[in-house]
C-alpha positions in Angstrom: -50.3 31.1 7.2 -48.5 31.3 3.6 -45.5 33.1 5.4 -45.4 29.7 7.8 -45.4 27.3 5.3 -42.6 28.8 3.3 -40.5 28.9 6.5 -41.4 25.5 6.8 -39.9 24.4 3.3 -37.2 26.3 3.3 -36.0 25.1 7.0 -36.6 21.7 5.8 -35.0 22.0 2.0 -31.8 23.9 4.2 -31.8 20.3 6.1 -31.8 18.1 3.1 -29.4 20.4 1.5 -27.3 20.1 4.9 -27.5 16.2 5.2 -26.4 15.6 1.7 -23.4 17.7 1.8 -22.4 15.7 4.9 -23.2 12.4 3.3 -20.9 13.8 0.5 -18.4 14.9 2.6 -17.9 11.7 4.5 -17.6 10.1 1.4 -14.4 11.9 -0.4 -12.4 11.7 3.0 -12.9 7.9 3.3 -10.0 6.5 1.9 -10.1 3.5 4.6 -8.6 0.4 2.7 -10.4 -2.6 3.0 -8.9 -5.3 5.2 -8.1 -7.1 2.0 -6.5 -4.3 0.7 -4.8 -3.7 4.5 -3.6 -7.3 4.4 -1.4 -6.7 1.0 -0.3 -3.5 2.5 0.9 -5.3 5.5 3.3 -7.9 3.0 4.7 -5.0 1.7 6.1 -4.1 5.0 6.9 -8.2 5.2 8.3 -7.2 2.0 10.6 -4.6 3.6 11.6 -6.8 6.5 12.9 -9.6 4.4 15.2 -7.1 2.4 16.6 -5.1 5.8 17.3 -8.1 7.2 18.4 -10.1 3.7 16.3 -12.8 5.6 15.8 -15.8 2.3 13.4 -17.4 4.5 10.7 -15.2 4.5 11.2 -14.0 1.0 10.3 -18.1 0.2 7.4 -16.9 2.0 5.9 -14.3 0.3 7.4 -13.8 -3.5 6.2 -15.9 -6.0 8.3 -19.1 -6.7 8.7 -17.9 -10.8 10.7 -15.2 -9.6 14.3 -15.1 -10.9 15.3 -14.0 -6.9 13.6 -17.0 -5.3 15.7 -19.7 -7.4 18.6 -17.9 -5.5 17.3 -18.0 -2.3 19.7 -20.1 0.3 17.4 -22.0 3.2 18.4 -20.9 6.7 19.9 -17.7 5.2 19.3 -14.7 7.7 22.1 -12.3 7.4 21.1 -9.2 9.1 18.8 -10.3 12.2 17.1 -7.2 14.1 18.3 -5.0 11.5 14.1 -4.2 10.9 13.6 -2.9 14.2 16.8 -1.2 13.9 15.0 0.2 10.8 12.3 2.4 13.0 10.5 5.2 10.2 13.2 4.8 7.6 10.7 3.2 5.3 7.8 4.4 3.0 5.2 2.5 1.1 3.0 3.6 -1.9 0.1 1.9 -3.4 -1.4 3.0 -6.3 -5.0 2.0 -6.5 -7.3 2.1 -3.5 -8.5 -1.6 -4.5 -7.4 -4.4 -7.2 -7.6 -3.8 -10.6 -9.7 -6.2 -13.1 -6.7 -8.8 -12.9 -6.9 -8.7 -9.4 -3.3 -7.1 -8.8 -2.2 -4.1 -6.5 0.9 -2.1 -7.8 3.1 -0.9 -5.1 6.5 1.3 -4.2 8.4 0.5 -1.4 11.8 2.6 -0.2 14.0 1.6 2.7 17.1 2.3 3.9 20.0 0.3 4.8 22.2 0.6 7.0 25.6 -1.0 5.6 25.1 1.2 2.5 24.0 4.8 3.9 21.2 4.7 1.6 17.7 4.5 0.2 16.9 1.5 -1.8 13.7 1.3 -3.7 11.8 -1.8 -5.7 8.5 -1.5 -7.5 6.1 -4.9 -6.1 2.5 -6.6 -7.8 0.9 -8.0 -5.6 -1.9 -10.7 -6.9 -3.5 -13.6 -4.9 -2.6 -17.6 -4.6 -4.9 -19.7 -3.8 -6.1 -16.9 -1.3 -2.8 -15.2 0.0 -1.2 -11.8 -1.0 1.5 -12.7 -2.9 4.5 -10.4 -4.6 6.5 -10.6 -7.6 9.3 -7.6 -8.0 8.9 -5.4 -11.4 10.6 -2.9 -13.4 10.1 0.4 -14.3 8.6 -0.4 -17.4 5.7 -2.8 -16.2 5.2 -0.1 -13.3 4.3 2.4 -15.7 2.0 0.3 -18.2 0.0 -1.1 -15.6 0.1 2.3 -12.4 -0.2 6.0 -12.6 2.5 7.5 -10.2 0.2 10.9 -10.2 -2.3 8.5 -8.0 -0.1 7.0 -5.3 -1.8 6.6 -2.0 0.5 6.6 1.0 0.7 4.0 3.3 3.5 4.9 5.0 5.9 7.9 4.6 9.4 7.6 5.8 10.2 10.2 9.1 13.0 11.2 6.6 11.2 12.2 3.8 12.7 10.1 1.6 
């Protein structure tokens, strides 16, 4: 009877034991974004659209209107038309933090390559919210570094190139 009962427990500790390393498990590979965090992650590949295509239109659209680059932007001005889709994989985007920080920003890395010049071009982005939209001001290195760890970048999209 003794022999049955300490079967029992250990059969049923070995489950517990089991379930919570799954539970644990499941939890370090989720690194789903949430669809907030998907929707800024989808402007920065607005982002990348408007610069492949030098398309001032849509930058109106998504950069904040203190920017120095939005006082230069010309209406109607869409130089490079279909040059995205020309674009295919030649793009990568990093975010680093899995959700806004305290100030409600997203910090990100975006690469992309252009055609006319034969190479990569890369800007640093924050992304914060207006009045309830995903909006992106262009940074340098400096405010990059004070406000993201590039050890913690989370890849959203790698270029097929590598780059």
């Amino acid at each position: 009877m003794q022999t049955k009962r300490i079967t029992f427990y250990a059969s049923f500790l070995s489950l517990i034991l089991l379930f919570l390393f799954l539970i644990g498990c499941s939890k370090q590979g989720n690194t789903e974004a949430s669809a907030d965090v998907k929707s800024a992650d989808a402007l920065a590949l607005t982002y990348i659209q408007a610069s492949v295509e030098f398309d001032d239109d849509l930058f109106k659209t998504i950069l904040l209107p203190e920017q120095p680059r939005y006082r230069n932007l010309k209406e109607g001005e869409h130089t490079k038309p279909g040059a995205f889709e020309e674009l295919g994989e030649k793009y990568s985007i990093f975010r680093y933090s899995e959700e806004p920080n305290e100030k409600g920003q997203i910090f990100y890395r975006v690469s992309y390559f252009l055609d006319n010049h034969q190479k990569y071009f890369f800007d640093l982005l924050s992304m914060s919210k207006v009045d309830g939209e995903w909006k992106i001001r262009e940074i340098d290195e400096e405010e990059m570094l004070r406000n993201a760890n590039p050890d913690e970048a989370i890849i959203v999209h790698k270029s097929d190139s590598g780059e």
